[in-house]
N, C-alpha and C positions, 0 to 999 in steps of 0.2 A: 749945559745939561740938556740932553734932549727929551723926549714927551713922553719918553715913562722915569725919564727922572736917572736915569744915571749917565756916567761923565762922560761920553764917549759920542761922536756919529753914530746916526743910524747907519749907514751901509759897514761900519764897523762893529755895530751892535747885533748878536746873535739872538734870534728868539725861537723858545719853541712852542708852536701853538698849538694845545688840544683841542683834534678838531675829529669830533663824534658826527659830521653829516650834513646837520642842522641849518638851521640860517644864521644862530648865533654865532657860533663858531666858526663860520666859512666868514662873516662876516668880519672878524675879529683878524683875520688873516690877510684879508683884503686891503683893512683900513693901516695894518703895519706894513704891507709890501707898500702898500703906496706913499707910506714916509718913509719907503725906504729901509726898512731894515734887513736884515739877513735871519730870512722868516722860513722856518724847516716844521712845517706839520708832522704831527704824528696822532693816528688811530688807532684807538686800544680797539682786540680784536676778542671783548669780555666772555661774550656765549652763542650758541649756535644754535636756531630753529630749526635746520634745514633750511634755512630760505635765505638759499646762495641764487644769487642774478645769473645767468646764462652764460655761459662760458665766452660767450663772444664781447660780452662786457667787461668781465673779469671772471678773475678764478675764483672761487673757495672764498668768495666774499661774501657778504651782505650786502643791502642795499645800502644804506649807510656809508657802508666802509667805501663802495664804488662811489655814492656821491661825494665823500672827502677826496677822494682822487680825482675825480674831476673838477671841484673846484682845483686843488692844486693844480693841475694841467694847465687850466684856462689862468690863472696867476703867475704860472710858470714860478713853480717853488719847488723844492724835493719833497716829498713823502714819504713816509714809512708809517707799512702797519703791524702794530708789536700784537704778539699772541699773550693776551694775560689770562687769559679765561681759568688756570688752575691758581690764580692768585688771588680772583673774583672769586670763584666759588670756595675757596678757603677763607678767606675774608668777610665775603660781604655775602655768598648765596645762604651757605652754611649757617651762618649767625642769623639770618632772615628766620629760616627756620625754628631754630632753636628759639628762638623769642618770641613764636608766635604757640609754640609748643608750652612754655612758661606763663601764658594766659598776658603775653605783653603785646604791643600794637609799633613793631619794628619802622625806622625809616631807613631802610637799605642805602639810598641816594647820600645821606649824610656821612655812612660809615665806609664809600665806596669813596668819596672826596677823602676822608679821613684816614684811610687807607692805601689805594690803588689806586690815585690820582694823583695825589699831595703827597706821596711817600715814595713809590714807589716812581711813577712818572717823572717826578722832580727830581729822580735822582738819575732817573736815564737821558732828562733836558741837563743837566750839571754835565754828566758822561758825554754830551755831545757838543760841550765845549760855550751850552749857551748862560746867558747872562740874567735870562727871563721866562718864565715859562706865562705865557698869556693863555686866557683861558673867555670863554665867551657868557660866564654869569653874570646877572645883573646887578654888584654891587660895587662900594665904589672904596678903593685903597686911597689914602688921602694920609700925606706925611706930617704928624703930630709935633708937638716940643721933645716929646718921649719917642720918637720914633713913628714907624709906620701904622698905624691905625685903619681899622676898617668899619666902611660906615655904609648903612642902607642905601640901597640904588636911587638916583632921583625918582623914578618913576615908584612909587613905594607898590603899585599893583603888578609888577613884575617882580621886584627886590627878591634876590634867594639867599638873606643874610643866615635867614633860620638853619639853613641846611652849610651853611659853612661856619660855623660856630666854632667846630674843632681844629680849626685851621689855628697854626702855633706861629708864636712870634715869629719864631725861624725861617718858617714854609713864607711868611708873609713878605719876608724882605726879599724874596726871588719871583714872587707871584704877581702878577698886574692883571685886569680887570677890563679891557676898554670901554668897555659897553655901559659902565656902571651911570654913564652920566646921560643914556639915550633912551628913551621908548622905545618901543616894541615896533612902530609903522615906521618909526626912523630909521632903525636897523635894516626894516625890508626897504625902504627906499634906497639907504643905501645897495641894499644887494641887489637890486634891479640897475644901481647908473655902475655897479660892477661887470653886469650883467653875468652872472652867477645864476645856473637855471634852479638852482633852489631856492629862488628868492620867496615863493608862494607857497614853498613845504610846510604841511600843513606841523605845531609843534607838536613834541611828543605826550599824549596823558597816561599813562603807563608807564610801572616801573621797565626798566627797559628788558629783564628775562622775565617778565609775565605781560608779554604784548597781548594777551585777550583777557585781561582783569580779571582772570579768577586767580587770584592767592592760594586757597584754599587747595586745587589743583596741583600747584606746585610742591605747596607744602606736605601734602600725601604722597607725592612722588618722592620727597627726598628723604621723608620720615611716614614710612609705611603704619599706620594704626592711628594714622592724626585726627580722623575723621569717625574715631572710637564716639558710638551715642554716650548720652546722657539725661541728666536732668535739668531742666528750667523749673527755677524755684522763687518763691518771693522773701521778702525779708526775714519772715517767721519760717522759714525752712517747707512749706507749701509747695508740694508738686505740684507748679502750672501745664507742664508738659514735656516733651523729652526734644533733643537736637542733636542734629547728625556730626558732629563734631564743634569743639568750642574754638577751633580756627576759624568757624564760621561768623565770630563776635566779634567786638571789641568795647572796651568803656565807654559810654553815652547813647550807644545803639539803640535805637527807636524799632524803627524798619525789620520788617522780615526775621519777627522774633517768635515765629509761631504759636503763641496763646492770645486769646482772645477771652471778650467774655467781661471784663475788667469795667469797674466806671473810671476810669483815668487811665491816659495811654502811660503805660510800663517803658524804663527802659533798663540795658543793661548797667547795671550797680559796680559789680566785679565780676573777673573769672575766677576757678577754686581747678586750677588744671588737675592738682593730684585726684579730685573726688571725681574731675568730668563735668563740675556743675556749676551752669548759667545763674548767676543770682541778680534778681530785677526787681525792682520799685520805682517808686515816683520821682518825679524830676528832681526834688529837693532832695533825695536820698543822694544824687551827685553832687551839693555842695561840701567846694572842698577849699579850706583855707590854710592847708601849710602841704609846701610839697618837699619831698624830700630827693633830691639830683646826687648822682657822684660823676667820677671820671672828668672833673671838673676842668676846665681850660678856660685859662683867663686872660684877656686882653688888654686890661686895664692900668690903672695905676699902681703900680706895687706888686706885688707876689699872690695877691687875692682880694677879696672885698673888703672893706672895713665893717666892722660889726656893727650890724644894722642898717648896712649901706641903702640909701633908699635907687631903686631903678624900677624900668619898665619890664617887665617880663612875657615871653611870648610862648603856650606852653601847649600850644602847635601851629602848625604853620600858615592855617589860613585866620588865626587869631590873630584879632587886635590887642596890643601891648596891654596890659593892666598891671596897673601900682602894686609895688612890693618892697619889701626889707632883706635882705641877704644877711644870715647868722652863719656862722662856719661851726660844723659837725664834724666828729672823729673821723667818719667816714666818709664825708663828703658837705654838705651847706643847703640848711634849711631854709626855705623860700615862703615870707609870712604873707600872703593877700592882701592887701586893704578889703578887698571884696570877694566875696565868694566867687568859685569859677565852678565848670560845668562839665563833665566829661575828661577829667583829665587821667590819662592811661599811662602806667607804666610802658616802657619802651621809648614813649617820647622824649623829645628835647625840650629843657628851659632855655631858653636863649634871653638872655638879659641885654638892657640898651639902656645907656645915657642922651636921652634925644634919640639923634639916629646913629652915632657911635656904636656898633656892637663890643659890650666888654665882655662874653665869652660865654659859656656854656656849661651842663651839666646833659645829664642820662637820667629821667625822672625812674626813679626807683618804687614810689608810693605815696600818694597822699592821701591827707586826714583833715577829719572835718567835724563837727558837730551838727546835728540839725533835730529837732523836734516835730514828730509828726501822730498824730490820732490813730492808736493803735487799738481796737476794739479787744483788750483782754479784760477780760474780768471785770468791763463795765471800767474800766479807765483808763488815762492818755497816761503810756512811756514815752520815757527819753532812751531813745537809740545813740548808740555812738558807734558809726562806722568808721572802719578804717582801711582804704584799700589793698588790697593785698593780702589781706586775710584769709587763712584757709577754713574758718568755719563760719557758719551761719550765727549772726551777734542771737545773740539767749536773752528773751525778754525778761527781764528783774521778776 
């Protein structure tokens, strides 16, 4: 058996490596030619800035796409770059939009693996005869009693288990991982004794069709009226002031919420996309103790969670796991807290884990929560009960 684990020589062993540029994935290319295997890069060619490199480097490229070709050169590997760019923006730009249009806080990156990576990539690595499609993320496939299991990266400050969550049994038994068991300087080390001139590329922070971080931007561009005003209101329906579109928010937003005036810093509560209105309160107004996910994908034991299954859950990405129970709903499985959590937005992902095992995922739909806070009516304290996603302002008793 050789080092990704099926029966066969590497120089018998076909691989296809997705390789976007990077250092990851140029590195991930390097470390299989050099066992040896029969290692064919391929570049998705997703969308286009205008900012194609000069003709005497290449054509009609990116910069990107030219540096996947040059590592390949210097490997001496074949390369091809496939044009997906009308599969991406049917898939993953389009949906971006529309979900930030629904007052939700989209993760592009997740449903672009889930899609036009893992679907569509894997099935053009299968069409070219390969065995494996390797890929340069940081986490790691690890073959269980039940089969193929995937679990957190060793380095857990790189790990991108959150954003492959939707990755299916299936996709998993062709897909391998190298990197899942290396740090980040080990990687660039190795791509300096490759000597690979990307080894110092600095990574990417930006989703990859909004290289100047304005969202908002994009989102007006592809849906004209996204940037329609409105109103910022507080819990009792109070106009604190008005904002230039609610693509401009998201749940838990502190920052750059134009009112002031306040003795407690405000943050975003929920959006109300049909009315246009920003609704904001105190920090406590975001705890939330039950979240509700669909589109459920599960990796675990069995067909789904056992009722009341206790795990860790992750309900974004740069969050620390926090204790939970898994109930299964008609439409999808309710996620009960041990502790209140803080800012949690439709759009996101639940990513559930046993230890560092990931057993799969959900699409957070809305969460609910109780809390009590000093509401000055009539000379006495209510009890508020929000619940996110709501299209009106909760009505004090």
């Amino acid at each position: 058996m050789n080092s990704l684990g099926l029966h066969k020589p590497p120089a018998e062993t076909r691989v296809v490596v997705a390789m976007s540029g990077g250092v990851d994935s140029s590195v991930t290319a390097a470390v299989l030619r050099e066992e040896g295997y029969d290692v064919v890069g391929i570049t998705l060619q997703l969308y286009d800035h205008g900012q194609a490199v000069n003709k005497a480097k290449a054509c009609c490229a990116g910069q990107d796409i030219y540096d996947a070709r040059q590592v390949a050169e210097r490997l001496d590997m074949p390369h091809y770059v496939l044009d997906y760019e009308s599969r991406f923006r049917s898939s993953v730009i389009d949906d971006f939009a529309d979900s930030y249009l629904r007052g939700e806080t989209p993760i592009p990156c997740v449903r672009c693996n889930q899609s036009v990576k893992f679907r569509d990539l894997l099935s053009t690595a299968r069409d070219l005869g390969a065995e494996a499609l390797a890929t340069g993320h940081y986490i790691r496939r690890v073959e269980g009693e039940g089969g193929a299991e995937l679990h957190r990266a060793v380095d857990h400050e790189r790990d991108q288990s959150y954003f492959l969550f939707a990755t299916t049994r299936e996709q998993l038994d062709f897909l391998r991982f190298p990197l899942g068991g290396l740090t980040k300087p080990e990687t660039r080390a190795l791509a300096e004794r490759f000597g690979l001139a990307i080894a110092d590329k600095p990574d990417s922070q930006d989703i990859c069709f909004v290289p100047n971080g304005s969202y908002a931007r994009v989102v007006e561009r592809l849906r004209p009226g996204a940037l329609d005003p409105g109103e910022i209101v507080d819990l009792e329906g109070s106009v604190l002031g008005t904002h230039q579109g609610i693509i401009n928010f998201t749940i838990g937003q502190r920052r750059g919420l134009g009112v002031g005036g306040t003795a407690e810093p405000l943050y975003v509560v929920r959006l109300e996309p049909e009315a246009r209105r920003v609704v904001v309160g105190p920090k406590e107004a975001l705890a939330r103790d039950r979240v509700f996910a669909n589109e459920l994908n599960w990796l675990g034991e069995g067909r789904g969670p056992a009722e009341g299954q206790a795990v860790t859950v992750k309900l974004r990405s740069v969050q620390a796991p926090a204790q939970a129970r898994l109930f299964a709903q008609d439409d999808g499985i309710m996620i009960a807290l041990e502790t209140p959590q803080y800012g949690i937005s439709p759009g996101q992902a639940a990513v559930f884990y046993d230890g560092d095992r990931v057993l799969g995922g959900g699409w957070i739909q809305r969460a609910e929560g109780d809390w009590q806070a000093a509401a000055p009516i009539g000379g006495e304290r209510v009890e508020l009960r929000l619940e996110a996603g709501l299209t009106e302002t909760p009505a004090a008793p």
